[in-house]
C-alpha positions in Angstrom: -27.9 9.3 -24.0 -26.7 6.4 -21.8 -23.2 5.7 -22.5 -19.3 5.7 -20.6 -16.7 8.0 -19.9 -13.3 7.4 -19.3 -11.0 9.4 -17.2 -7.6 9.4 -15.8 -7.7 7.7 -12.0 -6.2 9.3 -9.0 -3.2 7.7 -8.9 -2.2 8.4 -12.6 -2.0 6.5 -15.6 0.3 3.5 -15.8 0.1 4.1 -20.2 2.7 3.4 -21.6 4.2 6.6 -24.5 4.2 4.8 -27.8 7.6 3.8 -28.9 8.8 5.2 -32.3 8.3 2.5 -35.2 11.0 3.1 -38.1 8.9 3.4 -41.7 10.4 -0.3 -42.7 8.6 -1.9 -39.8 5.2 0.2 -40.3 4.6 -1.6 -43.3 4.8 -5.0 -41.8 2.0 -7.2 -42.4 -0.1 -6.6 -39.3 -1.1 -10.6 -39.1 -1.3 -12.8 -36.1 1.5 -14.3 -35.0 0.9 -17.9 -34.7 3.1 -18.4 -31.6 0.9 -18.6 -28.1 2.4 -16.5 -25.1 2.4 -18.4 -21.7 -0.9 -16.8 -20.8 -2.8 -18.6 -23.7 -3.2 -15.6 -26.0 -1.6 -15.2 -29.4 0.9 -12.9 -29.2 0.1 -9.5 -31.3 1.8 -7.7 -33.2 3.8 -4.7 -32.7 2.8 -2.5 -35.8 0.8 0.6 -35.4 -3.1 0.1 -35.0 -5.5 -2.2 -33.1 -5.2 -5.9 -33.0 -7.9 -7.7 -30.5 -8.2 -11.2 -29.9 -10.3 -13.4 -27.7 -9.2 -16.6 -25.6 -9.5 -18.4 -22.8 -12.7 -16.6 -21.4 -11.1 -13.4 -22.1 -10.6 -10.3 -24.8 -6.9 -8.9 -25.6 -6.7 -5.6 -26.8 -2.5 -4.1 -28.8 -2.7 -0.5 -29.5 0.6 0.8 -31.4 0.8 4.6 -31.2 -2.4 5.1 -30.3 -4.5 8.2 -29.3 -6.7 8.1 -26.3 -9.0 9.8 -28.9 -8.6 6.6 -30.9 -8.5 4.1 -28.1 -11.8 5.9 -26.7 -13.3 5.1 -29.9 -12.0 1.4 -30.0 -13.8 0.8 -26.7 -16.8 2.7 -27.7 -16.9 0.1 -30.7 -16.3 -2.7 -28.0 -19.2 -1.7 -25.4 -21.4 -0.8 -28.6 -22.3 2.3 -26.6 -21.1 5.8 -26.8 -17.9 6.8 -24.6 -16.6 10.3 -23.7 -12.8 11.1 -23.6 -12.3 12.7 -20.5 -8.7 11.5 -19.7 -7.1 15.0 -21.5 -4.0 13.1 -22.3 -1.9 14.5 -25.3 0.2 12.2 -27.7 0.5 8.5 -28.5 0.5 5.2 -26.2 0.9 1.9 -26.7 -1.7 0.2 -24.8 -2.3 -3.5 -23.7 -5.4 -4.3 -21.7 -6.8 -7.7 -20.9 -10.0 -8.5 -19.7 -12.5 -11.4 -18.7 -15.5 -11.4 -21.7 -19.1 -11.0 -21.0 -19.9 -13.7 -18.4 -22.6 -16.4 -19.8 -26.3 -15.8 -19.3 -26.5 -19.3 -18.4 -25.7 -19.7 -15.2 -24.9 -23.7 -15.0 -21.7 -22.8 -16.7 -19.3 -21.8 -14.2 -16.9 -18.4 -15.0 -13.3 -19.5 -15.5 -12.0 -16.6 -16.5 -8.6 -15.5 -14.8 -9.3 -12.2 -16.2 -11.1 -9.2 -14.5 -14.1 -7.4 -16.0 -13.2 -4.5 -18.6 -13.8 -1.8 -16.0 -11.5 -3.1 -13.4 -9.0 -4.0 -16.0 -8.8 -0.3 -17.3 -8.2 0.5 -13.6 -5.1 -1.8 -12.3 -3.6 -2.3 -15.7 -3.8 1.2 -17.5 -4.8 3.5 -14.7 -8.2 4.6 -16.2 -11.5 4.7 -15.0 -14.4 3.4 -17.1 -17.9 4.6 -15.3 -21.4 4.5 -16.5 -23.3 7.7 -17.3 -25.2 10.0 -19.7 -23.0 11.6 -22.2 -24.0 14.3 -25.0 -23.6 12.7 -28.3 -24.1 14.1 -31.7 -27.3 13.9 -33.7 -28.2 14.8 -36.5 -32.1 15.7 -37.0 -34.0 15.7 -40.8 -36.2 18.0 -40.9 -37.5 17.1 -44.3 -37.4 14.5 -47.4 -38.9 15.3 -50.3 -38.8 12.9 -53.5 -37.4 14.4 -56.8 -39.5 13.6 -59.8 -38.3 10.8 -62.2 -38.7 11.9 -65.7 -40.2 9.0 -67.7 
């Protein structure tokens, strides 16, 4: 099936190992800060999980002590296509990608985004490489459905 993989690029990652979050900040509440950074984004939380956020022509994406398993998964969800986790990489990250969001169709609006696209964002700012190919997914196959009588 069509899909992505993501692997490790030559030169390394440039991941960041997830910092260790005491129990009484775990349980914060997770929400949006309301405060914008200078770059026009909301700034995200720092509590474990996955916070995205669009702006500005672009998509946001916090990962607190993260998997690449997990973060694999979270792009998969974003490309709404199947990804492979190639990378090999043990343990937790915390992860913080930017990238520009799918350009317009109509071309008579111009791109503004300062952002690059998802696959070159993986690349310069986490070290990964996004590419296009098939990738063995799992499927399950029925065989057979058979009604069960209703007693009336």
């Amino acid at each position: 099936m069509s899909g992505y993989s993501l692997r490790v690029a030559k030169g390394g990652t440039k991941l960041r190992t997830a910092h260790d979050v005491p129990d009484s900040e775990s349980r914060g509440s997770g929400a949006l800060n309301s405060k914008i950074g200078a770059d026009g984004f909301p700034i995200l939380p720092d509590t474990p999980g996955v916070s995205i956020v669009a702006a500005r022509g672009g998509t946001r994406l916090k990962s607190c002590s993260e998997t690449m398993a997990g973060f694999a998964k979270t792009l998969s969800d974003q490309l709404h296509q199947p990804l492979a986790d190639e990378t090999k990489l043990e343990g937790k990250y915390d992860i913080l990608v930017t990238w520009m969001n799918e350009p317009p169709t109509n071309s008579a609006v111009p791109d503004v985004s300062e952002w690059p696209p998802l696959e070159m964002a993986l690349a310069t700012q986490l070290g990964l490489i996004l590419e296009r190919r098939k990738v063995d997914v799992p499927i399950m196959i029925i065989q057979r459905i058979g009604r069960t009588p209703m007693v009336q």
